[in-house]
C-alpha positions in Angstrom: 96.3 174.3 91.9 95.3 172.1 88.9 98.8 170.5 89.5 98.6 169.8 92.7 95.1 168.2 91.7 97.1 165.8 89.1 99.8 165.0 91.9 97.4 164.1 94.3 95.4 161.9 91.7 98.9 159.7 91.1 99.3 159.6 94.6 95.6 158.1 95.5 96.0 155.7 92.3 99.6 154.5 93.8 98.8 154.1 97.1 96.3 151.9 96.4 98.1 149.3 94.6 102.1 150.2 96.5 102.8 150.9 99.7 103.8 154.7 100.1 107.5 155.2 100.8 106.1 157.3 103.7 105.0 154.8 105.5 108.1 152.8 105.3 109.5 155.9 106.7 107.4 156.6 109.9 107.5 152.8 110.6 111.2 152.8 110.7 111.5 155.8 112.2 113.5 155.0 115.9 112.4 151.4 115.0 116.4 150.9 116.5 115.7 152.1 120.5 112.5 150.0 120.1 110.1 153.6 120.4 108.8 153.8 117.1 105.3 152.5 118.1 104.3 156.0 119.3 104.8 156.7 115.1 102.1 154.4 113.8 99.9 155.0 117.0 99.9 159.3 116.5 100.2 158.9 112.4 97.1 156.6 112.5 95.3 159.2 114.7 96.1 162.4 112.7 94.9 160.4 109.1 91.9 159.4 111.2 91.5 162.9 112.2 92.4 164.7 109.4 90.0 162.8 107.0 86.5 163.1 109.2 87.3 167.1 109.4 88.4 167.8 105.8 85.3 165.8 104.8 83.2 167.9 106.7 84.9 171.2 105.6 84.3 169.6 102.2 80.7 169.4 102.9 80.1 172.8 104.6 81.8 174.3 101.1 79.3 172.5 99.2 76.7 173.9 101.4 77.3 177.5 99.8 76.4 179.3 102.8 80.0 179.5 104.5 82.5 182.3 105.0 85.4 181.8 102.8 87.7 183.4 104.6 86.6 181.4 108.1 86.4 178.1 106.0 90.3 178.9 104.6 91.0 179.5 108.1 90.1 176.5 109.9 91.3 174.1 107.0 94.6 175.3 106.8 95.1 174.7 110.4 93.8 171.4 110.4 96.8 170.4 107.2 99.3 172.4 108.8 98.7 170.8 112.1 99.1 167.7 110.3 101.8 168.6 108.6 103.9 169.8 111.6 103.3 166.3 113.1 104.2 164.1 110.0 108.0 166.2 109.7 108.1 164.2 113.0 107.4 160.9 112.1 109.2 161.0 108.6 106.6 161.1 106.7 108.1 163.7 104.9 106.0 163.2 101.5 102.3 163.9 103.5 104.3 167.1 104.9 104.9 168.3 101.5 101.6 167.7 100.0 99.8 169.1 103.4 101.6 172.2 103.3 101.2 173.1 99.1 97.8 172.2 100.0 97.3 174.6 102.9 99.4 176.9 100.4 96.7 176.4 97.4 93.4 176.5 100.1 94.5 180.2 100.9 94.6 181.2 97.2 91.1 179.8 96.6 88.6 182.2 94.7 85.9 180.4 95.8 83.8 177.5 97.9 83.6 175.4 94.8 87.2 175.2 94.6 88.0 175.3 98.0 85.9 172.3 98.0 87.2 170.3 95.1 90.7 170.9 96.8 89.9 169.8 99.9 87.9 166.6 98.4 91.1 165.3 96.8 92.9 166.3 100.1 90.9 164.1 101.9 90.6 161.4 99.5 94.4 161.2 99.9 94.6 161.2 103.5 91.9 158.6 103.6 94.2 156.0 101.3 97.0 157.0 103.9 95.3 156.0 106.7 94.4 152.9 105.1 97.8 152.1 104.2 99.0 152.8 108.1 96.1 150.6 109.1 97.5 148.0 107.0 100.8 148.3 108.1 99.9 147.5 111.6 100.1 143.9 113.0 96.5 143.8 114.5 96.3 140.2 115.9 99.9 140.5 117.6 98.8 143.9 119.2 95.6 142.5 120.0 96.9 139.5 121.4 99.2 141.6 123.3 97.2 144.0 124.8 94.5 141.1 125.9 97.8 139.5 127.7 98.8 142.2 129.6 95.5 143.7 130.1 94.0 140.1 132.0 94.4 140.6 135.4 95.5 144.2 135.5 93.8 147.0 137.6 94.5 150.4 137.2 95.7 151.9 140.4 93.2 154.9 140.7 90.1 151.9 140.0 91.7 149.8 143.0 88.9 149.1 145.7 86.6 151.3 143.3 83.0 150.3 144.0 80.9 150.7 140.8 77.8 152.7 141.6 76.0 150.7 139.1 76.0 147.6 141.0 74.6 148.5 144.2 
């Protein structure tokens, strides 16, 4: 495990100061038909995700009073589940690290280093989905979405009277 540690240490002090090559992957990714916006919109969720429930398995480990076993269980899912998605969107570097990651959680002798493990996990999810944030052209999407979303009414709200205001 104490490699994996050092790896994901270089890869939180790179990502940081270069863009990770996995993002230049899962934003090209069918960039050519025009669909690749699906990529940044399900890789921003699952790094969103991902980092608020590892963080709180973190913190349940610290805690002391968990099952190993169930704790193992539930944060291996949560990186696999991950992982299976990022083979999708290229980013083929996150899958690697999710999955040896998953790997080292089941070998785990304890909640102390199930927790470190999963701290560093997180920590390198977090800088990924700040580095996906980044990626994404906010004010062009923004300005977009308030463009097409002006005068538009969903069909199933059409003639809809809001309770509210009677």
């Amino acid at each position: 495990m104490s490699e994996l540690m050092k790896e994901l240490d270089r890869r939180i002090e790179a990502a940081w100061m270069v863009e990770p090559q996995d993002v230049r992957r899962m934003l090209s990714h069918n960039a050519d038909s025009g669909r690749n916006f699906g990529q940044w919109v399900y890789s921003y969720m699952d790094m969103s995700q991902l980092q608020e429930v590892l963080y709180q398995y973190y913190k349940i480990c610290l805690g002391g009073n968990a099952d190993l076993a169930t704790m193992k269980a539930v944060a291996t899912s949560a990186m696999n589940n991950v992982a299976a998605n990022s083979r999708s969107s290229k980013m083929e570097d996150l899958m690697s690290v999710l999955y040896r990651a998953s790997s080292a959680a089941n070998g785990a002798k304890d909640l102390e280093e199930l927790a470190a493990l999963l701290r560093k996990v997180q920590r390198y999810i977090n800088v990924m989905f700040y580095a996906i944030d980044l990626a994404l052209p906010w004010a062009d999407m923004c300005k977009a979405y308030n463009e097409l979303m002006k005068n538009f009414v969903s069909p199933a709200r059409e003639g809809a009277i809001d309770v509210s205001d009677q």
